[in-house]
N, C-alpha and C positions, 0 to 999 in steps of 0.2 A: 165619706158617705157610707151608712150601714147599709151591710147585707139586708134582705128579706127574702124571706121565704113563700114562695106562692102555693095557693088553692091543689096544684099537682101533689102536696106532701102526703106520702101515707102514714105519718104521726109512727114513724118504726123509730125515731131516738136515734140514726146511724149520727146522725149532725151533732148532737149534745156533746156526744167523747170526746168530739174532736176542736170542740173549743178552748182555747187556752185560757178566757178571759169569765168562762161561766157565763157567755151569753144569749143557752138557749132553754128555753124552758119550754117543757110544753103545754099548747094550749086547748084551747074550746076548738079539736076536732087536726090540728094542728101543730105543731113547734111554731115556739114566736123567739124573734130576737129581738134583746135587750136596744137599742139604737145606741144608747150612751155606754153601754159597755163593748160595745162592738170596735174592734180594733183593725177592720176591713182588711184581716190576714188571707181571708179566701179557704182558710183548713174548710171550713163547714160546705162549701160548695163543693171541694174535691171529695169530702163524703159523703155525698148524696149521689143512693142510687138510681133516683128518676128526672137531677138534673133540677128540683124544685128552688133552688137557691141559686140569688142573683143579686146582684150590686144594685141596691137601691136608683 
């Protein structure tokens, strides 16, 4: 199951880096994650500093 990212994001990119798999892009107001590239390592929730990323 892929990560997502919730409405809390402040679209600051800490998450992007720290993806192994290039699964975050940013979106309309947001970062969005790929589902199908998402490799549910968890890197992108330990770099988020408001906690906005969570196991689908």
């Amino acid at each position: 199951m892929a990560y997502k990212i919730s409405d809390e994001c402040l679209a600051c990119g800490a998450c992007e880096g720290t993806c192994p798999n290039q699964a975050i892009s940013e979106g309309d107001g947001k970062y969005v994650i790929d589902p199908d590239k998402c490799i549910d390592c968890g890197a992108c929730a330990e770099g988020c500093p408001v906690d906005a990323i969570s196991e689908a």
